[in-house]
N, C-alpha and C positions, 0 to 999 in steps of 0.2 A: 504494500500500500504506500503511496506518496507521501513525504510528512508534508508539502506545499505544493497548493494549486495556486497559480496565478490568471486569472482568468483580465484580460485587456482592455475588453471595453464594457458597455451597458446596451448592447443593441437587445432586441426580442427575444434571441437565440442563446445572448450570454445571460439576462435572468434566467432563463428556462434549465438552463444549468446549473446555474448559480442553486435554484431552486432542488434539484435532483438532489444533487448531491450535499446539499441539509440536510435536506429528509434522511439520506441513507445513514445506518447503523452505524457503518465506519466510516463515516466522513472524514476527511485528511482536513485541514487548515487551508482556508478560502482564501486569498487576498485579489480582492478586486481593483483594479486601476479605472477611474472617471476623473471626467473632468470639473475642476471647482465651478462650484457654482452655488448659491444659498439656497441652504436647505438639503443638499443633494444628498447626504447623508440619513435622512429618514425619509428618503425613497427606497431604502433598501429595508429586505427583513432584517426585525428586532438582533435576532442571531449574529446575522453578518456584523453588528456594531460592539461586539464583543469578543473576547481571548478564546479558543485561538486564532480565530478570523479578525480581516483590518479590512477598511476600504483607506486607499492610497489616493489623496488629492492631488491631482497636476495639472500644470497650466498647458504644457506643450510634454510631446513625443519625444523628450531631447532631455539631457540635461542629470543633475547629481538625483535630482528625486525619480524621476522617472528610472535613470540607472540602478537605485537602492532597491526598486520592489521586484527585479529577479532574487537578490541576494537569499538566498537556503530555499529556493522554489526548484521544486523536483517535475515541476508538468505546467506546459504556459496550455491555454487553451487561447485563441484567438480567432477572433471572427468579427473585422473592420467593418465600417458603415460604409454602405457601397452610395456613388452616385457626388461623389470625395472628392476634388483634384490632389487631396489629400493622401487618399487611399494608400498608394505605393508607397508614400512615404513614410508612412505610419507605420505600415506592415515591415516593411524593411528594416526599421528602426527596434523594433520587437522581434524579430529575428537575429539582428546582430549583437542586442541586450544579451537575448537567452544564448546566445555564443557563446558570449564573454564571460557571463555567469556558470557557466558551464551547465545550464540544465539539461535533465534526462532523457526529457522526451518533449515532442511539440506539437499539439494537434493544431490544424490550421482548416478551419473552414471555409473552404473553396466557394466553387458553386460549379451544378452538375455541368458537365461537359465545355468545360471551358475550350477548347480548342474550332469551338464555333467564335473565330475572332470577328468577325463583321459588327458583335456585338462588343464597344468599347469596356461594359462590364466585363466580361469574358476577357477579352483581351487582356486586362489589368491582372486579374487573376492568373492567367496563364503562365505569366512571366513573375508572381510571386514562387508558386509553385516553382518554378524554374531556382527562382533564388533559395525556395528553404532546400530543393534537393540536394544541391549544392553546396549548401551552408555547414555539411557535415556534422548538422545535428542528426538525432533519431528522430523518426517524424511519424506522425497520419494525417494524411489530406481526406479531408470530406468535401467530397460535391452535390449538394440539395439541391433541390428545385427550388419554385415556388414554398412558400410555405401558407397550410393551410389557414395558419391564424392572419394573412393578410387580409384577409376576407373579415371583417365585422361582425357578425350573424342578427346582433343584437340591432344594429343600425341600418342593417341591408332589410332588418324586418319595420323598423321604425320608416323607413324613406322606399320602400318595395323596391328597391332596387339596388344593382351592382354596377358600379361605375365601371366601366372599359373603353378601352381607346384603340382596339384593334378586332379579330372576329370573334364571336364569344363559342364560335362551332368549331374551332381550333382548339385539338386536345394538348392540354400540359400538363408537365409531372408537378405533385404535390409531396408534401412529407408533412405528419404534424410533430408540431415542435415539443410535444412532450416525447416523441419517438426521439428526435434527433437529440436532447437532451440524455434517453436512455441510454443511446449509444454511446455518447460521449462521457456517460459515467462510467461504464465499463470501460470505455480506451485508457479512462485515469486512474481507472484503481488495477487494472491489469496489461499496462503499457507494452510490455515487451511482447505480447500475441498480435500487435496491431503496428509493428515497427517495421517503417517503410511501405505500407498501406497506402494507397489512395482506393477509396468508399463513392462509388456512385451509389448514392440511398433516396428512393423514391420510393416514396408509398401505395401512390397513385396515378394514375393516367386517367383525365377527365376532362371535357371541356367545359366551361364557364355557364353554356345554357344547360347544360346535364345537373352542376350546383345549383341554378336556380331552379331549377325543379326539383333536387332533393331538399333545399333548403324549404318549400312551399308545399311539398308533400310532411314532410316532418310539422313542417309548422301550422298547417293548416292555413296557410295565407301567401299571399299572392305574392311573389320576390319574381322579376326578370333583371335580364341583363341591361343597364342603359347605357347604350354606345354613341360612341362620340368620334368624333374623327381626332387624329394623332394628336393636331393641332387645338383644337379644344382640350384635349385633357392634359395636354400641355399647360396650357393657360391655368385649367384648374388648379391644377398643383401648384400650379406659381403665386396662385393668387391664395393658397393654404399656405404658402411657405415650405412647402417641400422641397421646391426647384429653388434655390437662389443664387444661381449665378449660367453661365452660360453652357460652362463643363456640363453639368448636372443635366442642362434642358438637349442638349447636341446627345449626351448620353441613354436620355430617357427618349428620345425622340429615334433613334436607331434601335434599341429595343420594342418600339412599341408599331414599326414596322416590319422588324423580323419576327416576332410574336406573329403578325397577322396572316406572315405568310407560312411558315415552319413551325411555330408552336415552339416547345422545350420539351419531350419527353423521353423517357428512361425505363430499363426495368427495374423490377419490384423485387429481382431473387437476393441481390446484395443484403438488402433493410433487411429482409422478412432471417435470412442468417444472422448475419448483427446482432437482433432482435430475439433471435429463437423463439417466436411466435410471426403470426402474422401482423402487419405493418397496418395501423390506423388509416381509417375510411374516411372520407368525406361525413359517409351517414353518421358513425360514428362520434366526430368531431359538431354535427350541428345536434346531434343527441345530447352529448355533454354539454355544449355552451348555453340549451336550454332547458334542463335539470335543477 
């Protein structure tokens, strides 16, 4: 078992984590790295804010504090906010840390099949992966899809609808994030089964109108898809503040035309191993979030 996990950022994927591996029995020593900000420390569970777990305040990807929180960390997990001009830089900087620190192992969450580069996502990643195999750490790359939880279920049932900006009859893989979180407990408490690993882990293959109809049969209410051309949900996002700068809009706008034409999807035998059960349903997932 690891005496330190250092998990790098706060994206969806690292609470979901962060989460697992509390709950479990033998949880090793958590330390999480975010960025200051007020209050930011009781966004996290009660747990995480006590011995032997820390959350690590930093300004920047750089620097003596940033440097100190590999120090006795036996497994980074990392998994950057995509959509970044930042992205490679972050990641690369959190790879040369766990170098220098000499950590044991490094899971790095990818995203499925990078090597579809037309997508600047993809791209970005590709050429991480390149650098951690390199880096002559011990490593596991994980490639996900889509995750199930980007979906709302609660607000797609409040507004009947699912925002899209490409066809919603284009099938893509899913995972749900308590799945990817499972796996990634087990890579941390049992590292060397999984050394040198790259995990394409897909749950599911579904298209977006096949969701609105399980989300509307489970629910008894009416949800379809509402599509938009590229350019409109462009804008949406921009005017939510998700997009804010040009990288991000050029980024999301090449995505959300390769979506319309190819989709993203994968098989399911990888997870369903992994996992040693079978891998979380859509139905599944709209059964939980309305429980």
């Amino acid at each position: 078992m690891p005496r330190t996990v250092l998990v790098t950022s706060t994206t969806p994927a690292c609470r979901h984590v962060v989460s697992k591996l509390l709950s479990s029995p033998d949880c090793p020593a958590i330390r999480v790295i975010t960025r200051s900000a007020v209050g930011i420390q009781e966004t996290f569970p009660p747990q995480l804010r006590s011995e032997p777990h820390s959350i690590i305040l930093v300004e920047d990807f750089r620097g003596p504090v940033f440097a100190a929180a590999f120090r006795g960390v036996s497994v980074v997990f990392h998994n950057g906010p995509v959509l970044l001009p930042s992205e490679e830089t972050m990641a690369i900087a959190t790879i040369d840390e766990a170098r220098i620190a000499r950590v044991e192992h490094f899971v790095f969450c990818s995203v499925l099949q990078p090597i579809r580069v037309k997508l600047t996502t993809h791209k970005v990643k590709l050429r991480l992966e390149e650098y951690l195999i390199e880096s002559r750490l011990n490593y596991t790359i994980l490639q996900p899809p889509h995750y199930m939880q980007n979906v709302s279920i609660r607000h797609s049932l409040v507004t009947g609808k699912i925002p899209l900006g490409y066809s919603p009859n284009t099938s893509h893989g899913f995972i749900d994030l308590v799945d990817l979180a499972t796996v990634v407990r087990n890579i941390v408490m049992d590292p060397v089964q999984h050394r040198f690993a790259r995990y394409e882990i897909v749950g599911q293959n579904i298209s977006y109108n096949d969701i609105a109809s399980a989300i509307s049969r489970i629910s008894r209410r009416n949800v379809r898809c509402d599509v938009m051309t590229s350019q409109e949900f462009v804008e949406k996002m921009r005017t939510s503040e998700e997009v804010r700068n040009e990288y991000a809009e050029d980024s999301l706008m090449r995505l959300l035309v390769y979506y319309d034409r190819w989709g993203l999807t994968g098989n399911t035998n990888v997870l369903r191993w992994l996992l040693g059960r079978e891998p979380g349903t859509w139905e599944g997932y709209v059964r939980r979030e309305l429980s």
